[in-house]
C-alpha positions as CSV (number, residue, x, y, z in Angstrom):
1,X,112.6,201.7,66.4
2,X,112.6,202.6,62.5
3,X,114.1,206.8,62.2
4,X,111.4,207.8,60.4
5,X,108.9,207.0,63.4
6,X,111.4,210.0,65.4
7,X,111.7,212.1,62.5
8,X,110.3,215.3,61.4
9,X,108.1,215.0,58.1
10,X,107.7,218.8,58.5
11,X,110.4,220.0,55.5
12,X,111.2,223.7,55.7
13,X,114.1,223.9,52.9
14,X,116.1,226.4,50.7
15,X,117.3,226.8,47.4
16,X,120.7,227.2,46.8
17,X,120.7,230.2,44.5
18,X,118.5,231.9,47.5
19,X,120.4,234.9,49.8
20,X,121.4,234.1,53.0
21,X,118.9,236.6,54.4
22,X,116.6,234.0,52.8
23,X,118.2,231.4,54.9
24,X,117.9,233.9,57.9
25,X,114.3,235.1,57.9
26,X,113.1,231.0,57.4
27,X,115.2,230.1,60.4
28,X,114.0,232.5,62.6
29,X,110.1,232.0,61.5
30,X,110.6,228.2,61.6
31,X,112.3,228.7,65.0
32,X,114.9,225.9,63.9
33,X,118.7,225.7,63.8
34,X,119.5,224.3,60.0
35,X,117.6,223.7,56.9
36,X,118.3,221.4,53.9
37,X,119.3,223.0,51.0
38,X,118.0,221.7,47.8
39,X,118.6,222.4,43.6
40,X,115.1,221.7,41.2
41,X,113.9,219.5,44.6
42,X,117.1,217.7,44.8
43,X,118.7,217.7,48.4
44,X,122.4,219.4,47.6
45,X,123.2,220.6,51.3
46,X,122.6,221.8,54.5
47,X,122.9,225.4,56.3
48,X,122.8,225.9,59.9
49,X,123.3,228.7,62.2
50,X,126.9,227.7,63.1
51,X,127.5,227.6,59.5
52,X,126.5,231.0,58.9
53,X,128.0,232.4,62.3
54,X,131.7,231.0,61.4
55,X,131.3,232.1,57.6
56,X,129.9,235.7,58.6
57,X,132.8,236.6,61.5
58,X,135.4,234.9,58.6
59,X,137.9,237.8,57.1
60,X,136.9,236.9,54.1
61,X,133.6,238.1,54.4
62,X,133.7,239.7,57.1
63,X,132.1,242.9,55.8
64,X,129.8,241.5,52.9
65,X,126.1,241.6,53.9
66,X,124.1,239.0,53.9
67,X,122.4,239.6,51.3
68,X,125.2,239.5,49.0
69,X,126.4,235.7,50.0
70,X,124.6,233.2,48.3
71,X,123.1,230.2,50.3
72,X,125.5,227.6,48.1
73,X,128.7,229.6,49.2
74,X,127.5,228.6,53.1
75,X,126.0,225.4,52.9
76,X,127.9,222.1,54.0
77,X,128.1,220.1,50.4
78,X,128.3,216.5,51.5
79,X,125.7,215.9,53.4
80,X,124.9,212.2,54.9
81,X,121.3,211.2,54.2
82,X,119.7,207.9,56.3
83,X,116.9,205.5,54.6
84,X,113.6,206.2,56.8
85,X,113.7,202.4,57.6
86,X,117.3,202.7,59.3
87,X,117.3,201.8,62.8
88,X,117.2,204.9,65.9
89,X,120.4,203.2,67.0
90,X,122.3,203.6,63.9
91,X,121.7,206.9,63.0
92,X,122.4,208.0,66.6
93,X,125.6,206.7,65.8
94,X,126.2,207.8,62.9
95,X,125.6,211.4,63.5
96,X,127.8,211.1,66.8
97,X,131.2,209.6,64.4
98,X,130.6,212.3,61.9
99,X,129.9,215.4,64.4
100,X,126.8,216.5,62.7
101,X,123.7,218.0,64.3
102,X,120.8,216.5,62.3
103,X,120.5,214.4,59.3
104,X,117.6,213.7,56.4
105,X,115.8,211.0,55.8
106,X,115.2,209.3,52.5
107,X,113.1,206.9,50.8
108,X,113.3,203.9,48.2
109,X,113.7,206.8,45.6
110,X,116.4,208.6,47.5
111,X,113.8,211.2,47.9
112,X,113.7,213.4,51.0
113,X,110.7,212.7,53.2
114,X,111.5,213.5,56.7
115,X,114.3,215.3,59.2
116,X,115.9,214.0,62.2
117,X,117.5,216.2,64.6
118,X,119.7,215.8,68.1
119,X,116.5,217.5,69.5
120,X,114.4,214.9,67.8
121,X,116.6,212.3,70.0
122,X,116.1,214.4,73.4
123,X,112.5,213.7,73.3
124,X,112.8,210.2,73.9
125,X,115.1,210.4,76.9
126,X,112.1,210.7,79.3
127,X,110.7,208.2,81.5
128,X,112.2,205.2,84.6
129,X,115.1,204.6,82.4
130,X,116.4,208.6,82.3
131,X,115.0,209.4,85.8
132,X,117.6,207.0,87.0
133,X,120.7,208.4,85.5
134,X,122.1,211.7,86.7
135,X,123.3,214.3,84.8
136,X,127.0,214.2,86.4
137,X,127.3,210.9,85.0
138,X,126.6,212.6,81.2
139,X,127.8,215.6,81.2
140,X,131.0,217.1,79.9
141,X,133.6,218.1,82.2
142,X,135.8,219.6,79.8
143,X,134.8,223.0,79.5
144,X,135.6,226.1,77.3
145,X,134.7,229.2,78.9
146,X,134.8,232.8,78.0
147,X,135.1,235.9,80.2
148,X,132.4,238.8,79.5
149,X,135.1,241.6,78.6
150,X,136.5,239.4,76.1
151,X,135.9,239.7,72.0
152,X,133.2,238.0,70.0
153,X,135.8,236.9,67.3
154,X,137.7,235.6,70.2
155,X,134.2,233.3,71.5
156,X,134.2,232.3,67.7
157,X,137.4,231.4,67.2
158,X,137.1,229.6,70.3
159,X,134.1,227.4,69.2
160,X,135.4,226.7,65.6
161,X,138.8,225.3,67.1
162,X,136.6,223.3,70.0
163,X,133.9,222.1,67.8
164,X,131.0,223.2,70.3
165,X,128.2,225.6,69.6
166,X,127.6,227.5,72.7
167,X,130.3,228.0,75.6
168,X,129.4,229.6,79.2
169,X,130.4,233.7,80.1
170,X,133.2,232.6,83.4
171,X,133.4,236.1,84.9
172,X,136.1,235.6,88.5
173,X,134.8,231.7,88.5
174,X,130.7,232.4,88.3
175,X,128.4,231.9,85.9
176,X,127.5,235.2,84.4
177,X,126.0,234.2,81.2
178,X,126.4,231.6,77.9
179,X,127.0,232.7,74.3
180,X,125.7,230.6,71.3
181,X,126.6,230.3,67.7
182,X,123.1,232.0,67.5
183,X,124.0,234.9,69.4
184,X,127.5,234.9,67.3
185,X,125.3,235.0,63.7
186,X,123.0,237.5,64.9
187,X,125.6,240.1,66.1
188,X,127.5,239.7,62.9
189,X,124.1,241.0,60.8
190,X,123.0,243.2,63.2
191,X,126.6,244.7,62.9
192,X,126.7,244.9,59.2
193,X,123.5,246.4,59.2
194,X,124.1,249.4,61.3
195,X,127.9,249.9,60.8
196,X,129.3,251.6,57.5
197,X,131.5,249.2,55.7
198,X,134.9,251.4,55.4
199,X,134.0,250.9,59.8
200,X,133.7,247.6,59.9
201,X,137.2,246.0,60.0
202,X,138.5,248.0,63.1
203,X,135.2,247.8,64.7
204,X,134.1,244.5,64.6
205,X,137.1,243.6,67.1
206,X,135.6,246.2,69.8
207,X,132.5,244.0,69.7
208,X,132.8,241.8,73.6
209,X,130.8,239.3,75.0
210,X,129.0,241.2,77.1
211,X,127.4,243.0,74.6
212,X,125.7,239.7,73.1
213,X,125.7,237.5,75.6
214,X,122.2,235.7,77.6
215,X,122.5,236.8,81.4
216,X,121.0,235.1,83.8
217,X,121.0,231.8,82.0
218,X,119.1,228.4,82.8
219,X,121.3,226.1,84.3
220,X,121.2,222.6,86.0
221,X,122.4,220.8,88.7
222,X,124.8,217.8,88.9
223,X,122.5,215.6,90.9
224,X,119.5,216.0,88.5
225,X,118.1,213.6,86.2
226,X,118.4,213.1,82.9
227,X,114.9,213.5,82.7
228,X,114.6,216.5,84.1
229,X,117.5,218.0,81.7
230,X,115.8,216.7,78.8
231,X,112.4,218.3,79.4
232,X,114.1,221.7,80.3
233,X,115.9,221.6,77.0
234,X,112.6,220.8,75.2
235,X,110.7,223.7,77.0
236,X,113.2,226.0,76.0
237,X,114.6,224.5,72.8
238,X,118.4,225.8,74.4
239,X,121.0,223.3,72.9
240,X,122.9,222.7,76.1
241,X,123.1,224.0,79.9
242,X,125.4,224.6,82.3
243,X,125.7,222.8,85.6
244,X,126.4,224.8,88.1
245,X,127.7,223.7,91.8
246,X,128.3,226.6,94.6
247,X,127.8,229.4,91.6
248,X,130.7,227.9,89.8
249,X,130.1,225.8,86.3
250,X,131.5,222.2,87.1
251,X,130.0,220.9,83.5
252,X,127.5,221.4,80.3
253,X,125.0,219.0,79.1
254,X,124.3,219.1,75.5
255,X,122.1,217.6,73.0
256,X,125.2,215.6,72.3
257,X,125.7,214.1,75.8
258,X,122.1,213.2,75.3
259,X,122.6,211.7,72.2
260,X,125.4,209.1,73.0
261,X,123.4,208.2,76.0
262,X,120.6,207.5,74.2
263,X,123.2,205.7,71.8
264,X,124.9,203.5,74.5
265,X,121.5,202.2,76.1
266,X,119.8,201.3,72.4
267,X,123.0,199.5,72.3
């Protein structure tokens, strides 16, 4: 199958020289993680919510408002683009080797025409081939966890050095909750917003988990099917979930896991 038979044609982009609140308030209308950031049309970068979430809780800027950070001093600058007639297979792979969450697609002209995300991907792993496969065969094992009473900039830090964009809340071994880069970007604006800047320093560290976290969150069980996982994640649009075994969280399942599944059997 061609990418631009999966992809989105559906372009919700921003200009460099926009605000980041720009960036914000299109994200959250559009309901989608990242948008393509172009110059005069031209395609010049990409912004997503991780971006913004590790740039925001930075020291650098870590009491600018958003409105005051220009979309160009977020964005990723070297962004891979695909031609719409590459094969599914191929871009899978190329977006696993270069850790990247979605990717545009091009024409003849190098012009942007289309989208393709991980989520994109998760749609197709339905059906007798998915049913078959359990999630304990995908999943991760390797888990980074966080306790509720820990710091925010502590869950960041954790996620920039790990390379993930959501970890479960571990509070004495049970599932208590999962925090996102989402969750990160919106409690670094909502705390610019409401604390006075000369505050911000010294209070952005008494900011814990707890206080942003998603309780009671949706998780999975080892012995489902990949199926199953896949339409959950496309009901909800959640990146990843937990699987859970006695109350305790054995794994995660990610768009990711998906992904490289999806990968090996095109293969």
């Amino acid at each position: 199958m061609q990418i631009k038979n999966l992809m989105s044609e559906d372009l919700i982009t921003v200009d460099k020289d926009q605000n980041l609140s720009d960036a914000l308030k299109l994200l959250r209308k559009h309901n989608v993680s990242r948008l393509p950031v172009t110059n005069n049309k031209e395609l010049v970068g990409i912004i997503s919510e991780r971006d913004i979430a590790n740039k925001l809780g930075s020291s650098k800027y870590e009491s600018m408002p958003a409105s005051r950070l220009h979309i160009s001093s977020v964005m990723v600058k070297d962004v891979f683009t695909v031609p719409k007639t590459m094969q599914l297979e191929d871009v899978a792979k190329l977006m696993l080797d270069n850790g990247i969450g979605s990717v545009p697609v091009v024409d003849e002209d190098e012009k942007m025409v289309g989208i393709v995300s991980k989520a994109d991907f998760v749609t197709l792993a339905t059906g007798i081939a998915f049913d078959k496969i359990a999630v304990k065969e995908v999943m991760s094992k390797e888990l980074v966890t966080v306790s509720p009473t820990e710091r925010i900039v502590h869950a960041r830090r954790q996620m920039i050095e790990n390379h993930v964009g959501r970890v479960p809340v571990v509070d004495d071994g049970k599932l208590v909750g999962m925090i996102t880069s989402k969750d990160l970007m919106r409690a670094f604006i909502d705390f610019r917003k409401k604390v006075p800047e000369k505050y911000q320093k010294s209070q952005i560290k008494e900011l814990l988990v707890e206080d942003i976290m998603s309780s009671n969150p949706t998780s999975v069980t080892k012995d489902m099917s990949i199926t199953e996982v896949s339409q959950i994640i496309m009901e909800t649009g959640f990146n990843g979930l937990p699987v859970v075994e006695d109350d305790e969280v054995v794994g995660i399942i990610t768009q990711t896991d998906i992904l490289k599944l999806i990968e090996k059997l095109e293969s």
